[in-house]
C-alpha positions as CSV (number, residue, x, y, z in Angstrom):
1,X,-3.0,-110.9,126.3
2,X,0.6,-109.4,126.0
3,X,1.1,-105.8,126.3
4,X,2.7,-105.7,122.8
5,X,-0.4,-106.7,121.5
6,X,-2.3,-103.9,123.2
7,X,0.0,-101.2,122.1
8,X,-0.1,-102.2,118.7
9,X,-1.7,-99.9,116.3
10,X,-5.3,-100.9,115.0
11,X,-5.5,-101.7,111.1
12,X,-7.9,-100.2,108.8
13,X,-9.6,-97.0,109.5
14,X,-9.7,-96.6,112.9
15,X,-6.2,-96.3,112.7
16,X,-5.8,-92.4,112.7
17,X,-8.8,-91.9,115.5
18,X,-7.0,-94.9,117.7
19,X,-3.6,-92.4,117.5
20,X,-5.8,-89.5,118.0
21,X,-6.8,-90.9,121.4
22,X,-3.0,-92.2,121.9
23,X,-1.9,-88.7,121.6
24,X,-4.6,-86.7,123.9
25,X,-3.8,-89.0,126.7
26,X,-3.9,-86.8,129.9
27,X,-1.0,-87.0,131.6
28,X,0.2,-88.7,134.1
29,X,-0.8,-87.0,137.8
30,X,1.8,-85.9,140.4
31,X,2.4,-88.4,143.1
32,X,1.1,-86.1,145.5
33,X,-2.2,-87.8,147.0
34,X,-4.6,-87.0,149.9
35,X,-4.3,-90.6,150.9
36,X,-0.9,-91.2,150.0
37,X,-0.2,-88.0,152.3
38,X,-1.8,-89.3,154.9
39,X,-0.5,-92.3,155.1
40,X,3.4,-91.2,155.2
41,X,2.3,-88.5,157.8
42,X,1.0,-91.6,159.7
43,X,3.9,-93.6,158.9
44,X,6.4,-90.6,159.9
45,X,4.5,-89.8,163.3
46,X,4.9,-93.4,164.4
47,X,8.3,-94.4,163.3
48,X,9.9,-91.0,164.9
49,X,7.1,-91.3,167.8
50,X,9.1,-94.3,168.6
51,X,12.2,-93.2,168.6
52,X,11.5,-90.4,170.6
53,X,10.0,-92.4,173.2
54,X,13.1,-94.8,173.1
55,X,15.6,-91.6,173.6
56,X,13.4,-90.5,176.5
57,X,14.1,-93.8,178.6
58,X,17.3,-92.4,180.6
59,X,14.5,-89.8,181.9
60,X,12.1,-92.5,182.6
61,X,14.3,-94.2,184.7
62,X,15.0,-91.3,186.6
63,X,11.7,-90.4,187.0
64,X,10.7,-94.3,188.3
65,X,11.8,-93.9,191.8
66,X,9.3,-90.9,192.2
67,X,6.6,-93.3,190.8
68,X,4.8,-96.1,192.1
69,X,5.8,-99.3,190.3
70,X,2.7,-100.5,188.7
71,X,1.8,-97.0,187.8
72,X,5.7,-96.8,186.1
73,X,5.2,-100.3,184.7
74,X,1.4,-98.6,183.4
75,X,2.9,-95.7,181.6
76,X,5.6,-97.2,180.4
77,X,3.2,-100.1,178.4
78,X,0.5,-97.4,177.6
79,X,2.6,-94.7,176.2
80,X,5.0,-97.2,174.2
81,X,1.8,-99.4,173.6
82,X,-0.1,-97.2,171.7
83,X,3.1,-95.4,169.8
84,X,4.1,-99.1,168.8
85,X,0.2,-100.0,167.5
86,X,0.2,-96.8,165.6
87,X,3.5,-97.7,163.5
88,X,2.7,-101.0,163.0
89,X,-1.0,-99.8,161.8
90,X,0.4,-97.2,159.8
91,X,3.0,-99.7,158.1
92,X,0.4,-102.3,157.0
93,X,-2.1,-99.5,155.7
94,X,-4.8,-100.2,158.3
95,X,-6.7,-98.6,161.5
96,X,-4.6,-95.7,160.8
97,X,-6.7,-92.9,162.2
98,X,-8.3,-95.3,165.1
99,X,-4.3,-95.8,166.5
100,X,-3.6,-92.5,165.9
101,X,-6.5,-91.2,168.6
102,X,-5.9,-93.7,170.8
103,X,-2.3,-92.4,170.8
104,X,-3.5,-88.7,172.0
105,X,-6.3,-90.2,173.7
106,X,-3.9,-92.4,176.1
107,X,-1.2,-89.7,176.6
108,X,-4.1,-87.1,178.0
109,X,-5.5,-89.7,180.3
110,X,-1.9,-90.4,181.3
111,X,-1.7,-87.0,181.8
112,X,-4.8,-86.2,183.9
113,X,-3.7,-89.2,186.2
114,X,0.1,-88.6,186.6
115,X,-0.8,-87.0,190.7
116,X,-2.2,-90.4,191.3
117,X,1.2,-92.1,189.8
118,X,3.8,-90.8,192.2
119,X,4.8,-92.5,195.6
120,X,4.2,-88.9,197.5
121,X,3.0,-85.4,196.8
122,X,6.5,-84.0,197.7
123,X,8.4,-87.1,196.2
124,X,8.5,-85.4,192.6
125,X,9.6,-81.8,193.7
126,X,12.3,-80.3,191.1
127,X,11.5,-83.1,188.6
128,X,9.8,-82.6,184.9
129,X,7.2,-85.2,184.7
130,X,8.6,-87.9,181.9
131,X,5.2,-87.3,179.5
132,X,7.1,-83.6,178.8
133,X,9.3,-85.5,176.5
134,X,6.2,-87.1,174.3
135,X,4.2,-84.5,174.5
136,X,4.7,-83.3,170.6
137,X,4.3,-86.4,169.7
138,X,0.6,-87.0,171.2
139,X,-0.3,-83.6,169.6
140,X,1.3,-84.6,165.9
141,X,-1.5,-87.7,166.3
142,X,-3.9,-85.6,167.0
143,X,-3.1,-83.6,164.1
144,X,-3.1,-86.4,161.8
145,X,-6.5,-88.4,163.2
146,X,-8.6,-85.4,163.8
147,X,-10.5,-83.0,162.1
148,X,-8.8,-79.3,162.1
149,X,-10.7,-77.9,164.6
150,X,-10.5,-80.3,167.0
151,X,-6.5,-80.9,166.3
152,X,-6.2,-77.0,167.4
153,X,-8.2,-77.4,170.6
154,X,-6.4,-80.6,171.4
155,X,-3.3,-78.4,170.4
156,X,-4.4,-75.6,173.1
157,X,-5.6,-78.0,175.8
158,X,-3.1,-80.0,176.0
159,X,-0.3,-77.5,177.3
160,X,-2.6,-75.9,179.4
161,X,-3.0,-79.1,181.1
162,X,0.3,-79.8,181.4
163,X,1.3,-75.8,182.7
164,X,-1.7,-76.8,185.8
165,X,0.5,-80.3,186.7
166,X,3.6,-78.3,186.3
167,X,2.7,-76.4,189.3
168,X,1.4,-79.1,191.4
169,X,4.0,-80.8,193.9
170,X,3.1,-84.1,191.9
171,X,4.4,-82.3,188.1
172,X,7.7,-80.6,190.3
173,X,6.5,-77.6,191.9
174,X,7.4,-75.5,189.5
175,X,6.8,-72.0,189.4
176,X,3.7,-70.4,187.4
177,X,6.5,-68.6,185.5
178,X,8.5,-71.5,184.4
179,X,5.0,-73.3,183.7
180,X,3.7,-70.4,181.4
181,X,7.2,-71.1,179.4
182,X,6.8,-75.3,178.8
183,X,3.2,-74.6,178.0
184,X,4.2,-71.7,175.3
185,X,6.9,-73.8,174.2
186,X,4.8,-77.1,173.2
187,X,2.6,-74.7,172.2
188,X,4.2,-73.1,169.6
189,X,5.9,-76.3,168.4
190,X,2.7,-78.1,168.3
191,X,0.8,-75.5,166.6
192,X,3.7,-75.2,163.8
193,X,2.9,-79.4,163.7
194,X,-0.8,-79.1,162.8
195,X,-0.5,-76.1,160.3
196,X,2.4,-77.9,158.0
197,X,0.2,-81.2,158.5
198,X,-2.9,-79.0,157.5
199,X,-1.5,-77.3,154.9
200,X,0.0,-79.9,153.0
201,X,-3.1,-81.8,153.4
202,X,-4.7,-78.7,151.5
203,X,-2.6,-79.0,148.8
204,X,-2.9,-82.8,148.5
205,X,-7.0,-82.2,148.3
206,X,-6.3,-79.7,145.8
207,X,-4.4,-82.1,143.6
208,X,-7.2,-84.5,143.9
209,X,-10.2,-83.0,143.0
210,X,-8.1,-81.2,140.1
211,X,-6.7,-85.0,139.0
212,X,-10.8,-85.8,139.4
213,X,-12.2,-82.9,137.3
214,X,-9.4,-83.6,134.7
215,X,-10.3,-87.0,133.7
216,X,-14.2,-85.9,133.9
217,X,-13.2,-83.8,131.5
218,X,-11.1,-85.7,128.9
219,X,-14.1,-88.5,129.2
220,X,-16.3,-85.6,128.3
221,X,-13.8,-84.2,125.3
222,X,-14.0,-87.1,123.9
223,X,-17.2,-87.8,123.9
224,X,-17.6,-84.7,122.2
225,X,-14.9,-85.2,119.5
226,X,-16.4,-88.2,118.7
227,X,-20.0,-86.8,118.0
228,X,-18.4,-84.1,116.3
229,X,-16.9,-86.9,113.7
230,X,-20.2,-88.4,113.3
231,X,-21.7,-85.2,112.5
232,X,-19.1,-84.2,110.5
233,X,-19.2,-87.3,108.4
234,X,-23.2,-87.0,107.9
235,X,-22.7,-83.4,106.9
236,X,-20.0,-84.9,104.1
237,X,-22.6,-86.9,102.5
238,X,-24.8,-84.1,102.5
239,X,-23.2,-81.9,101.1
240,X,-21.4,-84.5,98.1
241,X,-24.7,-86.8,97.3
242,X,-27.8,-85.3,98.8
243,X,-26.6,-81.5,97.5
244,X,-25.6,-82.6,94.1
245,X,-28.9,-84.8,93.6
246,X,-30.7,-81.9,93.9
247,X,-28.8,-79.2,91.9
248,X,-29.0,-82.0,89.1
249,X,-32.7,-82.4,89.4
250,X,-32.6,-78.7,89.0
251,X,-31.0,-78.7,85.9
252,X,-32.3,-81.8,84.4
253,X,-34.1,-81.5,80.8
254,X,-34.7,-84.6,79.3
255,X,-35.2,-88.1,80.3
256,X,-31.9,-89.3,80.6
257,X,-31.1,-86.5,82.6
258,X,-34.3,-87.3,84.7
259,X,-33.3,-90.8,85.3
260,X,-29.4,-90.1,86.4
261,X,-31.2,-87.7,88.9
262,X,-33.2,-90.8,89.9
263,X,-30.2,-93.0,90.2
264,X,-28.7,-90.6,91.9
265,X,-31.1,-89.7,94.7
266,X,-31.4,-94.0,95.2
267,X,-27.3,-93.6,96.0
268,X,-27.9,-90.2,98.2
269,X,-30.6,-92.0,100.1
270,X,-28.3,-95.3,100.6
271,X,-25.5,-93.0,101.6
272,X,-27.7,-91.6,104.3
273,X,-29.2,-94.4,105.7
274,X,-25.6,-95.8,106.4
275,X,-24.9,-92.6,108.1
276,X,-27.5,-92.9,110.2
277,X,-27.1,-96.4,111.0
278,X,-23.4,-95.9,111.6
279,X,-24.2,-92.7,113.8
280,X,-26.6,-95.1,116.2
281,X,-24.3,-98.0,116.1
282,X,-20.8,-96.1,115.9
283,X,-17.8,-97.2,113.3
284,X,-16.2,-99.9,115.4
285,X,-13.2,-99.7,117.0
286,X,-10.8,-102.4,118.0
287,X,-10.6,-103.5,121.5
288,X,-7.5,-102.6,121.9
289,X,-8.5,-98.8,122.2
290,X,-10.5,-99.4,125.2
291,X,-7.4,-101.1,127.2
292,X,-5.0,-98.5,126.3
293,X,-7.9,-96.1,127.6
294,X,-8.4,-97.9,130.6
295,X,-4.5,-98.3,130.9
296,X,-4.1,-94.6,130.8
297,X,-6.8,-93.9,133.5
298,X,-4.8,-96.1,135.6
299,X,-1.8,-94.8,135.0
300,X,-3.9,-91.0,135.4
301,X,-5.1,-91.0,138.5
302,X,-1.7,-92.6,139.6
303,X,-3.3,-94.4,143.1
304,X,-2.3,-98.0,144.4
305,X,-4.6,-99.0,140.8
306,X,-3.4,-102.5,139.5
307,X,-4.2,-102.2,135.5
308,X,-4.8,-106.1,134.0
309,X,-5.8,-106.7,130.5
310,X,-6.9,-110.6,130.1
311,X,-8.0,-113.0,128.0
312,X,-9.2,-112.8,123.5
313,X,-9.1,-109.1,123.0
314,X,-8.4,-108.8,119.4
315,X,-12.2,-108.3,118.3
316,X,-14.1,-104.9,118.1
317,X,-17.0,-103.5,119.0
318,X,-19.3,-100.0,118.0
319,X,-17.6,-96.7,119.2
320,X,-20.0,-95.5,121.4
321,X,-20.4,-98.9,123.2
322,X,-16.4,-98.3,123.7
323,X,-17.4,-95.0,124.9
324,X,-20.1,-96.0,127.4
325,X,-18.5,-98.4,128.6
326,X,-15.2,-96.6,129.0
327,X,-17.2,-93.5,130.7
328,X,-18.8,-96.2,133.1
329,X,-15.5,-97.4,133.8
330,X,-14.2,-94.0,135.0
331,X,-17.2,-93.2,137.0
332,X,-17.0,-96.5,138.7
333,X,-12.5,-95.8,139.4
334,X,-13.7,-92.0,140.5
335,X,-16.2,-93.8,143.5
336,X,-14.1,-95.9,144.6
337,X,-11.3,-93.2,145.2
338,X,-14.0,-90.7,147.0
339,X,-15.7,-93.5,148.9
340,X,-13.2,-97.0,149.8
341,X,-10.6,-96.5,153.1
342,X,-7.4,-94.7,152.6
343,X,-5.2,-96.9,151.4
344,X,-7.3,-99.1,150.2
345,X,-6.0,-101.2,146.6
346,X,-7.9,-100.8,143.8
347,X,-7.6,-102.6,140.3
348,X,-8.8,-101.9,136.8
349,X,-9.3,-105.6,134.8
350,X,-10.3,-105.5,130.9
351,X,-11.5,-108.9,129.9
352,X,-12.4,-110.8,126.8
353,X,-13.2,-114.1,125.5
354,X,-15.3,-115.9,122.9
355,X,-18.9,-115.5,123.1
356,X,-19.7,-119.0,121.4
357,X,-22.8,-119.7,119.9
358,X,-24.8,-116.6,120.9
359,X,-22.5,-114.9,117.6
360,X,-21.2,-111.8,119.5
361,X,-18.1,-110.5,121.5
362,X,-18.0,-110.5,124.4
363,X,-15.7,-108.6,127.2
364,X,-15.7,-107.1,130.6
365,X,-14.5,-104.7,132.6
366,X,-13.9,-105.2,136.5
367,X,-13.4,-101.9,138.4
368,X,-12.6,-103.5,142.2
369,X,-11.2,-102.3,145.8
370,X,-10.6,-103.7,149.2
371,X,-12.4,-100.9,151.1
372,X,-14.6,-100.4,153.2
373,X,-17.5,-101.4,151.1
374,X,-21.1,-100.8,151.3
375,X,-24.8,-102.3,151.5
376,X,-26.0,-102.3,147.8
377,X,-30.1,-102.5,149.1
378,X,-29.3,-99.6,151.0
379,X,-28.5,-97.0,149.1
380,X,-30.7,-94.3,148.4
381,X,-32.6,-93.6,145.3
382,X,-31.3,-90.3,145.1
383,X,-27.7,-91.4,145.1
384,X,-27.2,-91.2,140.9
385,X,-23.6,-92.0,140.7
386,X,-24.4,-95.6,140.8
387,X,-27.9,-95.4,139.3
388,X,-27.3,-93.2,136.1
389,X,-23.8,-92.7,135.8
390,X,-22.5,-96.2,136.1
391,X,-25.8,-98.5,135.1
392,X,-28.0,-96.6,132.7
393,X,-24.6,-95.3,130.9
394,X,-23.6,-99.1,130.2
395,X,-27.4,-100.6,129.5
396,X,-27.7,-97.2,126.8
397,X,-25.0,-99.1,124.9
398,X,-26.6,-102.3,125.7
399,X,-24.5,-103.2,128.7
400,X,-24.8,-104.5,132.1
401,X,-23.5,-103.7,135.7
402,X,-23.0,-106.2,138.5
403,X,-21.9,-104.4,141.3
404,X,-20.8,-107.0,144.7
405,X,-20.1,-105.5,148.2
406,X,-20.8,-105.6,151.6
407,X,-19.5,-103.4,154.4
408,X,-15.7,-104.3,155.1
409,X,-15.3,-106.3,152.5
410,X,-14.6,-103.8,149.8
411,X,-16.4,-103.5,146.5
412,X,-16.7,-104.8,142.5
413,X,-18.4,-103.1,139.7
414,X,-18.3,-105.2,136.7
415,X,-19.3,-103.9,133.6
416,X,-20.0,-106.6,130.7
417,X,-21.4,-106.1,127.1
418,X,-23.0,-107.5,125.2
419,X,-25.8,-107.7,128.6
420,X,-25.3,-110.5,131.2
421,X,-28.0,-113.2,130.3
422,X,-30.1,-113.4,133.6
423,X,-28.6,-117.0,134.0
424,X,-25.3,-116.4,133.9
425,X,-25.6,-113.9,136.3
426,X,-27.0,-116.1,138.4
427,X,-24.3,-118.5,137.9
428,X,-22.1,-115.7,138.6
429,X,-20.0,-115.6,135.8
């Protein structure tokens, strides 16, 4: 289905409720993301954790003839190893944090082993061990891969451990003085590192859960301005047929009078009826409104979401089966953003076709990710996201939920009405 066709205004009735919706659209979020962050911290601390190790070379071959060659040829391959695998993990989107570790991780051992490196204990007297000139960045990845707490000890340890190897003949000989000084100095540096990296992770959670409780909240609204038509609308025909029937019983005097009254209460009690079938089945509402819905959550929550609209979508269907579904839909988005990797793609899919000789429209809505998945028997009964807000939200409008994944191999919540028919879920269609 073309985009035009989407954006085109429904006919009829709906019209001024469909422009309603157009025009409450929340906007669209700041590009400021917890994972998004993340991942340009990532790639930043290995592209420039590179580089850094590449300008240090000139000091690495300095320091070589102080070192034993395989232990040179060691360092050399673990330091520049590890910096490399984090950029290139960083880059693709992937193992992120895992590199990140094993980037501090390596540079400490390196660290705690540099004595056994050199060729003598007096062989590097007067010279700064070459890990000095990677030191900030071993601390930035522990910054980004760990938790806060353990960044700042990581932060704290490390210098200290470099200040004791300054001293030894191994680290220079330096005195406790100068020693103090380099550890103060990566110190400071470090710690300025993980409290920028902190902070601005701060605000990026901020922005999240904000973005989160937003869209919650505009489902809710219009959940709410919707009942509040359908009341509305009941109370009109209360107050035009059911009101007037009565105040001309009240004043009816003769049998002609008596059998308007009576027509009249047959229309009031028509009238009513409708309303209340229209309030359990909901005025429908082209399809259309539910794509440019589920457009606009896309383009809300403003994450790697691919938005697809396919296949016959020019049908209708009740509002409040729109509505469940549509709510579904967001709870099923808003779990995949708490719950899939970082940086994991995620896609919104509206699809219709033809129902053919079962006399009803049918469409779909496919809420998928490539994260890190889950067991579906597994999870607990007390988990309701899945359970009430996703399933029973659909089957209340007479819809059905197929959700598909399987740890590491990301997850798909389909949401179909009219119900799947148990054999074509088995067929998997």
């Amino acid at each position: 289905m073309s985009n035009r066709a989407v954006d085109e205004p429904p006919a009829g009735a709906a019209s001024a409720r469909w422009s309603r919706m157009r025009a409450t659209r929340p906007p669209r979020a700041a590009a400021l993301r917890r994972t998004q962050l993340d991942t340009t911290l990532a790639r930043l601390e290995g592209l420039f954790g590179f580089v850094f190790a590449l300008l240090s070379l000139p000091a690495l071959a300095a320091t070589a003839g102080t070192l034993k060659p395989e232990w040179a040829w060691g360092i050399a391959i673990g330091i520049f190893g590890s910096i490399g695998a984090a950029l290139v993990c960083s880059m693709v989107g992937r193992g992120i944090r895992v590199s990140m570790i094993v980037v501090a991780g390596v540079f400490v051992v390196l660290l705690l082993l540099w004595p056994f490196a050199v060729l003598s204990p007096t062989a590097a007297l007067g010279r700064q061990p070459w890990l000095w000139y990677v030191v900030l960045v071993a601390i930035a990845a522990a910054a980004i891969a760990l938790p806060t707490v353990w960044a700042a000890v990581y932060t704290v340890v490390v210098p200290l451990i470099f200040a004791g190897l300054r001293m030894l003949p191994s680290g220079g000989g330096a005195s406790w003085q100068l020693a103090v000084l380099d550890a103060v100095y990566v110190l400071l540096l470090g710690a300025f590192a993980l409290i920028v990296i902190t902070a601005l992770r701060a605000t990026a959670s901020r922005v999240d859960a904000a973005q989160t409780t937003a869209v919650a909240r505009y489902a809710e609204a219009a959940t709410r301005h919707a009942a509040e038509q359908e009341r509305t609308r009941v109370d009109t025909v209360i107050h035009d047929r059911v009101l007037s029937t009565l105040l001309a019983a009240a004043r009816s005097s003769s049998p002609a009078d008596r059998e308007m009254v009576v027509r009249m209460a047959e229309r009031a009690l028509v009238a009513l009826q409708s309303a209340d079938a229209e309030a359990e089945g909901g005025a429908d509402l082209p399809l259309a409104v539910l794509v440019e819905r589920c457009r606009a959550l896309a383009d809300t929550l403003d994450a790697e979401i691919a938005f697809e609209a396919t296949g016959e979508l020019g049908g209708s269907a009740p509002a409040r089966v729109l509505e469940g579904v549509y709510t579904a839909t967001v709870q099923a988005i808003v779990n995949s953003i708490q719950h899939a990797r970082e940086g994991a793609r995620r896609s919104i899919t509206v699809a219709g076709r033809d129902a053919g000789e079962s006399g009803g429209f049918r469409f779909r809505v496919v809420v998928a990710d490539d994260g890190q998945g889950f067991a579906v028997a597994e999870v607990p009964a007390d988990r309701l996201g899945l359970r009430i807000s996703i399933r029973e939200r659909a089957g209340s409008v007479g819809g059905s939920v197929d959700v598909t994944s399987a740890p590491g191999l990301g997850t798909r919540v389909q949401i179909a009405w009219p119900a799947e028919r148990s054999d074509e879920e088995g067929s998997g269609s």
